[in-house]
C-alpha positions as CSV (number, residue, x, y, z in Angstrom):
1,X,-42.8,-41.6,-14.1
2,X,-41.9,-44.3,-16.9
3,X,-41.0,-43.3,-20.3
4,X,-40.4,-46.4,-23.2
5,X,-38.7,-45.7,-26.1
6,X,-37.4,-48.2,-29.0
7,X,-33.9,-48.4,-29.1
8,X,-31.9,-49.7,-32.1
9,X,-30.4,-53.1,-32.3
10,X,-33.0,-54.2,-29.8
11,X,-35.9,-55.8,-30.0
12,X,-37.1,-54.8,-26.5
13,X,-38.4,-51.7,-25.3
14,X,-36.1,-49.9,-22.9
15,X,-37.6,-48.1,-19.8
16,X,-35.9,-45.2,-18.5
17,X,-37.2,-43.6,-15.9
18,X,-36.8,-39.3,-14.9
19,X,-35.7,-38.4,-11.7
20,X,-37.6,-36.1,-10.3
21,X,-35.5,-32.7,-9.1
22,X,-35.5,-31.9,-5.0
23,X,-37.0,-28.9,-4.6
24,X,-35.4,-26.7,-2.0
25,X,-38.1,-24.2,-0.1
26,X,-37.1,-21.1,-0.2
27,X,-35.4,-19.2,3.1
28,X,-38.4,-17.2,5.6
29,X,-38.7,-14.1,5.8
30,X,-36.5,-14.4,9.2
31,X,-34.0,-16.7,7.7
32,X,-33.6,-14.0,4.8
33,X,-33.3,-11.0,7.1
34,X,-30.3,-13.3,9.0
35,X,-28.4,-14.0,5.8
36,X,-28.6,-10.5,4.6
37,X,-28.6,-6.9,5.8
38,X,-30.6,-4.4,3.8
39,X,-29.2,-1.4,3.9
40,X,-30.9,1.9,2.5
41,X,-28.5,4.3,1.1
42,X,-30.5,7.9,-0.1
43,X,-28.1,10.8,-1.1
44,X,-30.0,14.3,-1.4
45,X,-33.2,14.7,-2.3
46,X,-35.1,11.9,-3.6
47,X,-36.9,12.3,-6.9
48,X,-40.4,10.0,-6.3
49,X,-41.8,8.4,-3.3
50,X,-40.6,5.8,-4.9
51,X,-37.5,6.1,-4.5
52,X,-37.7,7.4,-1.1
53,X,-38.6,3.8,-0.2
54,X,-36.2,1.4,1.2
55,X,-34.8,-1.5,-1.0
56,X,-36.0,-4.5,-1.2
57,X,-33.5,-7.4,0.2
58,X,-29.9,-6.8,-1.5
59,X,-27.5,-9.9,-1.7
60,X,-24.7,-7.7,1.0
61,X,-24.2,-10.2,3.8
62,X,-22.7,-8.6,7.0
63,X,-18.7,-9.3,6.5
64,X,-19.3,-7.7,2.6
65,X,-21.2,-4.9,4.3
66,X,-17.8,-3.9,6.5
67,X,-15.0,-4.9,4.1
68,X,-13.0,-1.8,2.0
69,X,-10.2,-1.2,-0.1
70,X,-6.7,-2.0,0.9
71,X,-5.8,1.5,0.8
72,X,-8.0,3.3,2.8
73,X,-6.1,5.3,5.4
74,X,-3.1,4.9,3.7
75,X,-0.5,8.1,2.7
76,X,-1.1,9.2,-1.3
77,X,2.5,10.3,-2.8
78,X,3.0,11.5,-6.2
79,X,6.1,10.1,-8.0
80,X,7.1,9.3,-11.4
81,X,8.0,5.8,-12.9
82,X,11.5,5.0,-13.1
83,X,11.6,3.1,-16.1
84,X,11.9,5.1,-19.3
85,X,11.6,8.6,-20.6
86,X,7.4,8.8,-21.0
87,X,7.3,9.9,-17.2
88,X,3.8,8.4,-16.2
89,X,2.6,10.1,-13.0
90,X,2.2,7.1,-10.2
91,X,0.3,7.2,-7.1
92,X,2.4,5.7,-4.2
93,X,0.4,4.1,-0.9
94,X,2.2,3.7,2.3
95,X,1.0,3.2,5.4
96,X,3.6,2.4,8.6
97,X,6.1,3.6,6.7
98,X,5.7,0.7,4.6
99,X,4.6,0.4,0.5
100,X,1.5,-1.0,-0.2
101,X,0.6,-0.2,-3.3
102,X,1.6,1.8,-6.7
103,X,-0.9,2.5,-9.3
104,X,-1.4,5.1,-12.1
105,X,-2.5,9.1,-11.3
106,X,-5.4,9.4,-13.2
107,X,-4.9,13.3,-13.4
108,X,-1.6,13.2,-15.4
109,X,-1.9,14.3,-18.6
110,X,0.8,11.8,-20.0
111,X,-0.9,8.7,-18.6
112,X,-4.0,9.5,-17.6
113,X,-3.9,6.7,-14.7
114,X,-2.8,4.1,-16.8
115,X,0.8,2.3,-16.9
116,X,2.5,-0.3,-18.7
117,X,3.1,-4.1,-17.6
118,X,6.7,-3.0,-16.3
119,X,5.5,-0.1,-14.8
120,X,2.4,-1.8,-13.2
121,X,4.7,-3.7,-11.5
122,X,6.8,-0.6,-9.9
123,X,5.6,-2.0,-6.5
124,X,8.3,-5.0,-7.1
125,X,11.4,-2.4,-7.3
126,X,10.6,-1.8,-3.3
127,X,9.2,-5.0,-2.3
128,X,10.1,-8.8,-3.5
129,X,10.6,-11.5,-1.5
130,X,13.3,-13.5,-4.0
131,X,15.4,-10.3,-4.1
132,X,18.8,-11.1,-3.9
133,X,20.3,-9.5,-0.3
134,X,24.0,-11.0,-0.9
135,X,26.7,-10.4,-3.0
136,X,27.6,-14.1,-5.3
137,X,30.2,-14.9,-7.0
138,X,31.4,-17.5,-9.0
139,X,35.4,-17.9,-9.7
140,X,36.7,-18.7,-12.9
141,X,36.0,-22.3,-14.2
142,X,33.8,-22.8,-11.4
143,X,30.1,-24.6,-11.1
144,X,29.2,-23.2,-7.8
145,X,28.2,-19.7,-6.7
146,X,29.5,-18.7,-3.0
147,X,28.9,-15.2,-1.3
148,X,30.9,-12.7,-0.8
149,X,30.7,-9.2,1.4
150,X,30.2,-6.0,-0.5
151,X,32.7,-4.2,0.3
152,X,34.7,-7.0,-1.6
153,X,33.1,-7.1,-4.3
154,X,33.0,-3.3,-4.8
155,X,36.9,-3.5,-4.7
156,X,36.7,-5.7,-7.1
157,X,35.1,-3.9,-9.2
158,X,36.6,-1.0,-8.7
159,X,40.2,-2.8,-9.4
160,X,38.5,-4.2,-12.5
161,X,37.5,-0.9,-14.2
162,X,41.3,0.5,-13.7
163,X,43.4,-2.7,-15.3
164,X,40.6,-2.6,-18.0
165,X,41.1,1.4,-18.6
166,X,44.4,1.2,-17.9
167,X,45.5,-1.3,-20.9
168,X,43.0,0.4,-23.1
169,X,43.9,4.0,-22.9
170,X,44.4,5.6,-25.8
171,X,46.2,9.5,-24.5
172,X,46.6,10.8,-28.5
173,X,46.5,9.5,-32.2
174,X,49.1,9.0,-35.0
175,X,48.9,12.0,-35.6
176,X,49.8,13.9,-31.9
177,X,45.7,14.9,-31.3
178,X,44.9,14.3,-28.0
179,X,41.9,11.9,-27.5
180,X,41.8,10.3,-24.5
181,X,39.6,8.2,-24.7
182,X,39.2,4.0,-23.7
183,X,37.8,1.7,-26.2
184,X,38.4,-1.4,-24.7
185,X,35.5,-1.1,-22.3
186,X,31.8,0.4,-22.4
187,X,28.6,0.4,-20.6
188,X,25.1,-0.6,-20.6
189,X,22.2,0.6,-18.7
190,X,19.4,-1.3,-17.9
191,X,15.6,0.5,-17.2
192,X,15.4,-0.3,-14.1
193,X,17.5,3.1,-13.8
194,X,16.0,6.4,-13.2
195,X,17.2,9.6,-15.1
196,X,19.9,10.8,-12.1
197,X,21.0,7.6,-11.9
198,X,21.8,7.6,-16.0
199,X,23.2,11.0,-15.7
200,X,25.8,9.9,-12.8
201,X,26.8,7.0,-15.3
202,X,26.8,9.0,-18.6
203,X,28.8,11.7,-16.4
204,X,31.3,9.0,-14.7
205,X,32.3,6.5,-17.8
206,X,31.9,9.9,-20.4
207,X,34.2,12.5,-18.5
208,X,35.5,10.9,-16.0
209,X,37.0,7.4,-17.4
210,X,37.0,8.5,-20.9
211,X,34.7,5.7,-22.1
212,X,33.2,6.0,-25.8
213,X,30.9,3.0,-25.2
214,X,27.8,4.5,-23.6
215,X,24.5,2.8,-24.2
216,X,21.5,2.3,-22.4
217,X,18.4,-0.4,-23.0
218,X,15.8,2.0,-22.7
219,X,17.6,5.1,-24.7
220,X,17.1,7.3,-22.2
């Protein structure tokens, strides 16, 4: 078919000329029973005869049909994200012994199955490829990072924390009260840390070293 038109600027006439869309015939009744399954799914009583009958043809094809969640057949444990102080209930998935999943319980009162981006991501505490397995260091005034054992670098630590306490130990004031305390030195949690694990800190630098510089990024 041939359509003219005028076109500005020219004196002609310009033909231009539709294309007619291919029609593709629809699938047989075969082909359609080949693509797709129809299954008939009726729970209890049904309420008409209409809805006794089978449905029509449902777009399920037969690898849909057979696919399910990731976590069916897997272990359910009930734990508590480690982050900060809320205490949103988490539903942990293993199966092999393995983590799978971690997602919100939907029957705790406190989060009611939901969780925040950082807890959301609980799963990457226990499982993450570009987690660092190796001690590095990096020397004074130098530009490249080599690896050490950790029994080193514990040691080091370790020998660290005394010279540091050590020069900054304060036994009594001007006045003959005894302090003992350190204020050359503190500490800083980060919220990655669970609530023992901020009580063995707050226990160790508090009581034990004498440190009056106790914080923690979450407040916990």
């Amino acid at each position: 078919m041939f359509n003219s038109r005028s076109h500005a600027g020219y004196n002609g006439r310009i033909k231009i000329r539709a294309e007619q869309p291919k029609l593709v015939p629809p699938p047989s009744i075969k082909e359609h029973s080949a693509m797709f399954k129809l299954p008939f799914f009726q729970t209890g009583k049904a309420a008409t005869a209409q809805d006794a009958k089978p449905r029509g043809p449902q777009p399920f094809s037969e690898q849909t049909l057979h696919k399910a969640s990731r976590l069916e057949g897997a272990t359910v444990t009930e734990g508590v994200c480690p982050y900060c102080a809320v205490g949103c209930a988490q539903h942990i998935y293993t199966k092999g012994g393995q983590i799978i999943d971690i997602e919100g319980n939907p029957h705790s009162p406190i989060n009611e199955g939901t969780l925040c981006p950082k807890g959301a991501n609980t799963f990457q505490l226990a499982r993450n490829p570009h987690r660092v397995k190796h001690v590095l260091y990096r020397a004074p005034y130098a530009t490249e990072w080599e690896e050490k054992p950790l029994d080193w670098a514990m040691e080091r630590i370790a020998q660290k924390v005394k010279d540091a306490r050590e020069a900054g130990y304060v036994a009594k004031d001007s006045d003959g009260n005894r302090l003992g305390i350190v204020r050359n030195m503190g500490t800083l949690g980060g919220a990655t840390l669970d609530n023992e694990e901020n009580y063995l800190i707050k226990k160790l630098f508090s009581a034990g070293l004498g440190v009056v510089s106790v914080e923690n990024q979450a407040r916990i």
